[in-house]
Every structure is written in C-alpha cells, then in structure tokens.
N, C-alpha and C positions, 0 to 999 in steps of 0.2 A: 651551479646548485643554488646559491642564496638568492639571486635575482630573482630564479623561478617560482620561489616560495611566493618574494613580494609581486611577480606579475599575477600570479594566479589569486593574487589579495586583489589587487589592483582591477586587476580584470571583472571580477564581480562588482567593483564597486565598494568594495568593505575597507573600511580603517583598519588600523592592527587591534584597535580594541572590538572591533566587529568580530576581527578574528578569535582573540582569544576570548570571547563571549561565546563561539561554536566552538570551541573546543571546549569549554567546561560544558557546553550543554552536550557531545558528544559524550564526554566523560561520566556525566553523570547521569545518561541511559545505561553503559555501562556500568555500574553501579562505584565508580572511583570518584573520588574529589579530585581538583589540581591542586598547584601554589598560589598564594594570593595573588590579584593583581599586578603589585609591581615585578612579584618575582616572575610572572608568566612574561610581563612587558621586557623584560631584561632578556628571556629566553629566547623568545619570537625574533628579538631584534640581531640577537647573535646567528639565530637561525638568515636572517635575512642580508645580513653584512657577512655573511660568510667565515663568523668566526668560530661555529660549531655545526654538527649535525645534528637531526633529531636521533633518537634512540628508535628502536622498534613501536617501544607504545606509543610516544609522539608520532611515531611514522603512520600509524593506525588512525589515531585522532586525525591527523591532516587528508589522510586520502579521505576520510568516511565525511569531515565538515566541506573540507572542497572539491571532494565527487572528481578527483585527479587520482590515477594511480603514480607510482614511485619515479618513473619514468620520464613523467611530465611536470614534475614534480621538483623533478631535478637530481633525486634521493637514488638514483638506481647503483649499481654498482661496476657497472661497462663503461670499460675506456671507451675514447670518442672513436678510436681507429679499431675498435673491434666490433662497431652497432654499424651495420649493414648500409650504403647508401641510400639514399630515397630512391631511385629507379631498382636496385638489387633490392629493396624490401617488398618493391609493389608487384616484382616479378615473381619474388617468393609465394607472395600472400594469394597474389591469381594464379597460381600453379595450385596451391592448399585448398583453393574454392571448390578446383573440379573433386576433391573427395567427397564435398557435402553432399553423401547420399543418405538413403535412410535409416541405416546404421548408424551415421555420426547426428542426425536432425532424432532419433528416437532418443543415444545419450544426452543430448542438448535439451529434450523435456523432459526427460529421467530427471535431471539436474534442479528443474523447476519441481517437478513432483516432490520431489526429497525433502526441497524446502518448504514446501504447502503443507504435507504433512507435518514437518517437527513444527512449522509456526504457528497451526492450530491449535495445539497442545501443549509447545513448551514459550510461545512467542517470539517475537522479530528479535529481541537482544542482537547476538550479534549476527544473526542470519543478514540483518540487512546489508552489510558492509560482504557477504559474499554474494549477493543476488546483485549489486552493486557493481562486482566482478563479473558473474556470470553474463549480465545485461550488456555491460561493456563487452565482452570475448562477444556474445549474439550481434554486438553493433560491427564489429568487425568482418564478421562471417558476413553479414550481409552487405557491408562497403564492397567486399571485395567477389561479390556470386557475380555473375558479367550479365547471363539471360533469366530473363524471369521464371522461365518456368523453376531457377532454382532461386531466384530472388521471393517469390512469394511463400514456400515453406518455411524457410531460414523467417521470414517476418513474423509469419504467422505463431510460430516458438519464442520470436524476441517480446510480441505483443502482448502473449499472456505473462513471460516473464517479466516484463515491467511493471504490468500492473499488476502481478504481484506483490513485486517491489516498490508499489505507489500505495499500494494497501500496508500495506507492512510501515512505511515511512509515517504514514497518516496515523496506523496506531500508536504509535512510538511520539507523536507529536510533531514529528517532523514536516509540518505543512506544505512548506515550499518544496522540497524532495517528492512532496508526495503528486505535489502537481504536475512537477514537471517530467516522473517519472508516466505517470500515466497522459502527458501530451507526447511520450517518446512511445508508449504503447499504444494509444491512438493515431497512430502517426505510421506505424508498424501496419496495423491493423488495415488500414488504406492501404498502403502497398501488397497486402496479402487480399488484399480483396475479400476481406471477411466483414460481411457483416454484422454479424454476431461478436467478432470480436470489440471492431468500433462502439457499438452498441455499447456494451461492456464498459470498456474505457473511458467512455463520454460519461458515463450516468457513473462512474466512480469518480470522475471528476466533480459530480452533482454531490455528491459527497463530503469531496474537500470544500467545497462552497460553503457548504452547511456547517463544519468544523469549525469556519471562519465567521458565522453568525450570519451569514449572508443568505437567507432562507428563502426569499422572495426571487434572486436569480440559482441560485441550486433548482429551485422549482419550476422555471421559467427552462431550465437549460433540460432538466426530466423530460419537459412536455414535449420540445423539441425533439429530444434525442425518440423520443416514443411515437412521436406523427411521423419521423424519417423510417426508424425504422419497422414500426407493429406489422407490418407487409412483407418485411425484406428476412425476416429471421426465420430460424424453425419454432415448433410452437413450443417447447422444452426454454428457449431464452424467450419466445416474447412472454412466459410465464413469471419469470424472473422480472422481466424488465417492467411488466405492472406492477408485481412485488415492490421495485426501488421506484418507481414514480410514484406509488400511492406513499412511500414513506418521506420521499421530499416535499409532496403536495400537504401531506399534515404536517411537517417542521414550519409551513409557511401558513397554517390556519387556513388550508384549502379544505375542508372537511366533507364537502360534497363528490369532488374531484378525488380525494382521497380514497374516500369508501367506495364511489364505481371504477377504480382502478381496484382498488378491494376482491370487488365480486370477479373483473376479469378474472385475476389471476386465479383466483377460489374454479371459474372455471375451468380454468387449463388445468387444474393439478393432475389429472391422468395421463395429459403428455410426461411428467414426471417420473413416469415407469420406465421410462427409456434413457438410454444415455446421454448425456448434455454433453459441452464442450468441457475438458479439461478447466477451463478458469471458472465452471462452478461447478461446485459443492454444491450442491443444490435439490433435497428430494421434499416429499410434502409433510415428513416433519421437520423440518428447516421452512419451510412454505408455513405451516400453525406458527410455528415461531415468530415470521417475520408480520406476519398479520395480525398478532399479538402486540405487538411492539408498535405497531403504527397505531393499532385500538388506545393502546396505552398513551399516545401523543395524542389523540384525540380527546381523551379522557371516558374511554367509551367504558363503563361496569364490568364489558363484555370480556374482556382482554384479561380479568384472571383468571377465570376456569380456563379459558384457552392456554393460557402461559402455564398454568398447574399440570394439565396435565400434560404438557410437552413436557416440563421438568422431569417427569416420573418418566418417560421414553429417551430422555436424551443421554445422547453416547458422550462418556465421560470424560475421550479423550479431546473432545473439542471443549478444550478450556476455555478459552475467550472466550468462547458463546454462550457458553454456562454461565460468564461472569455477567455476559450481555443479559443474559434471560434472566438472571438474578436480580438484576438490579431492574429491570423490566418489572418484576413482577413486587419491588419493593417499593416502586413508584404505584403500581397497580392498589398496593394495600393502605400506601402515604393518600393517597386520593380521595379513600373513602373514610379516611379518619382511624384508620391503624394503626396506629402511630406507633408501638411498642413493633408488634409483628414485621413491620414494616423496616423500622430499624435497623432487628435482627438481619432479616432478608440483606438490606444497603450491605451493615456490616462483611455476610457472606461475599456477599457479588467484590465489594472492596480488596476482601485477600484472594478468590481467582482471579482479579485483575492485577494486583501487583503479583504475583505468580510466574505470570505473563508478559508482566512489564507492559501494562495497557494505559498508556498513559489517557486516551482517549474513553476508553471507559472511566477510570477512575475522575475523568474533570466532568461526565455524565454523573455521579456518586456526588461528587462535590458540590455539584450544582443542586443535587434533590437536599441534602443536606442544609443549605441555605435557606431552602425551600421552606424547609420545615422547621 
C-alpha cells in the first residue's frame, strides 16, 4: 500500500510537495481547504512509509490528482489470495467482452448523457472524478472486446466520454487532465473510425491550446484539423467545426480567416435541423451564440444585438453558457465604452460561473476586469 502512493508520485514525476500542491488544488475545486503545509507533509509521508492510511476524503483527493483508482493505489480492501490471478482475471474480462451488446453500449452512453446534462446546468464539481470512473470502466471494455466489429462501438462511447471529461477538466482548470483526456478521446475516436468524432477531439484540444495562451498553435492545430476533415464529416459537424476554427482563428488576430469561417458556418445552419452526434449540443441558437462570441474577439459592434437577443431565447438550464454569453455580452458593452452596463452584465456572468464552479470563465471575467 505505501510504496504505491510514492511510485504513482514517482511515476509522474512530482515531488511530494507536487503532490500535496494537487491535492489542495483538488480540494479546493471541491470547495474544502486542507492542513498547512507541514501538516499535509507529515501526512503524505505516513501515507508513503506505510505508517497510516488515507481516510475516504483523502482516498478521493488521491484517485481524482493521480487519475489511479483505489486498487492501483494500493488503498483497496482485498487480500492478495483473494484478487483473482493475472491469467484468471484476463479470462474473466474476455468472457464479460462477449456481452457488450447494445444493451450494455446504449447504458454505457446513458451514463455519458447523464453527466452532460447535470454538467450544463449544475457543473463539472464532482462529476469529473465519476466520468473519470466511467472513462476508465469504457477503457477496460475496450482492452478486453477481441474483434473490431465490437472494438469500434465500445470506442466510439469511450470518445465522446473522454471528451467530455476533457471538457469538464478544462473548465474546472484542470489543463493537463484536460489534455490528456481528450488525446485518450481522440485516440478512441481513430479506433472507432469516426470522424466526426476526431474532429471533435482534436479542435477541443485547440481549445486547451488556447486556455494555455498559446493562440497562434490552437489556431494553426484548427486549420489542420478543418483541411483533414471539411470533406470527411456530415454537414451538421462540418457546421460546428467552422463554428470552432473561426473562434480559434480570432483568439490568434486571424480576422479575415475568422469571419469566412464565419459565413461557412452561417451557411450550413440548416443542416442544424437534423440530429448531430451525441458530443454536440449544438442547434442555430447555440450557432448565434457562438458567432457572437467570436464577433466579440474580434471587436466587431456587431456581436451585441446578436448576443442580446440570443439572451432573450436562451434555455436557462444551460448555465455555463449563460454565464459564457454573459460575460460575452459584458465585454460586447466594456468595448464601446459601457462601462457601468457592462460591469453590471461581468458581475452577472461572474455568479453563473461560480454557480457552476467555471473556473475558466471566471479567469475570462478576470481578465475583462483588468481590462477595464
């Protein structure tokens, strides 16, 4: 049990003060504080010399900062002579493969759906640390399916639920999670031979680029991911996928390139009538929305009537987006010299992002605030 702690430190690379630096920043997405420094250093080290175990909420903080469940952990609660040998567990798990039919593949996106929902409306909190779960139980199903024809469904369910668990990670702040959770969904997404799904994955990766200030490859990684695929998708995601290249190409002062990825997408809104894939939400006012928001990175006048009156249609249970469009449209008014009105708006957008625990809008809030 104690060694396991320190190889799974060891193994990433981190110190023990690495460690307990992700565990307060765990803790404090959760909305808890820890013990000071030295008392965390005191703990950690018992935890690692095998003089104590963590408790349950430690046990939470360590699987969600080291992305290990209890098991690998060391934390589990099975004697060594009661966990199954390595050949007797692999026999088990490809005997369990052949049930993955579309019974168990429909509850495995039930599972995703579930959390897409409550994380629009209530936020990642602690959704992330079970989609976390779920992603792991999808990586298993699919270690152990033997022929593709059941390797590529199992994928194609682990794809969207990584990246939504790479989306969720990136709001919440968690950069590094968030990247690597959407190279384990793009990575999926290739085995399932989607590509719409890749697509997807890739240009949310173009995302965490951008989170990281790094606007010039977020934008450079857009235009790629849109020359492989504008050909290869239905016209419902290449709609989309203009949508998020025109908004990386303005984070990067592309403004020409911007606005005729603009008008594509402004074109295709009709495909929109139809049903898209599972990993978008996606209809043509979420489309006003998102072209709003690029207008607004551009500095275009244009982009408040269009943000106003999406405000006045938008469904209330997508909080974060509200919080998104809030603060959109409080930049929109900071621009033209608003200053009070504007405020108001930041203010709003500020309490549906903590709401949501958006840690990624609020440092967008933060940043206009400097601003001004």
């Amino acid at each position: 049990m104690a060694s396991r702690i320190r190889e799974a430190r060891v193994g990433r690379g981190w110190s023990q003060s690495r460690l307990i630096s992700e565990l307060q920043r765990v803790a404090m997405r959760r909305g808890v504080s820890l013990p000071g420094a030295e008392s965390m250093k005191s703990r950690v080290s018992r935890w690692e010399n095998g003089h104590s175990r963590p408790d349950d909420f430690y046990r939470r903080l360590l699987r969600e900062a080291l992305e290990l469940d209890d098991r690998e952990l060391g934390l589990d609660q099975f004697r060594d002579d009661a966990v199954l040998s390595a050949a007797e567990d692999l026999r088990f798990h490809l005997e369990l493969s052949k049930q993955v039919d579309g019974g168990l593949l429909a509850a495995l996106q039930g599972q995703t759906e579930s959390s897409r929902v409550q994380d629009r409306q209530f936020g990642a909190g602690q959704l992330l640390e079970l989609m976390r779960g779920h992603v792991r139980n999808l990586q298993a199903h699919l270690s152990h399916a033997v022929f593709e024809e059941a390797r590529r469904p199992v994928a194609a369910v682990l794809a969207d639920a990584a990246a939504l668990a790479g989306w969720q990670a990136l709001d919440v702040g968690s950069v590094d999670q968030a990247w690597r959770f959407l190279a384990t969904a793009s990575a999926a997404a290739r085995q399932a031979d989607d590509a719409g799904l890749y697509a997807f994955a890739r240009l949310q990766q173009a995302s965490v680029l951008a989170e990281l200030d790094r606007a010039a490859e977020a934008a450079d990684l857009a235009s790629a991911v849109w020359e492989s695929a504008e050909r290869r998708v239905a016209p419902f995601v290449r709609c989309w996928l203009a949508a998020a290249t025109a908004e990386m190409y303005a984070g990067d002062d592309r403004s020409g390139g911007a606005r005729a990825q603009l008008r594509v997408a402004e074109s295709m809104a009709g495909a929109l009538a139809a049903s898209g894939p599972p990993c978008l939400v996606f209809d043509e006012l979420h489309l006003e929305r998102w072209v709003g928001h690029t207008l607004v990175r551009l500095h275009d006048p244009a982009a408040e009537p269009r943000l106003t009156a999406v405000a006045a249609r938008m469904d209330k249970t997508f909080t974060r987006a509200s919080a998104s469009l809030t603060i959109d449209l409080a930049a929109a008014l900071l621009q033209r010299q608003e200053r009070s009105e504007g405020l108001i708006r930041l203010a709003a957008g500020e309490e549906l992002a903590r709401k949501v625990g958006s840690r990624r809008q609020l440092r967008r809030a933060s940043r206009l605030r400097l601003a001004c």
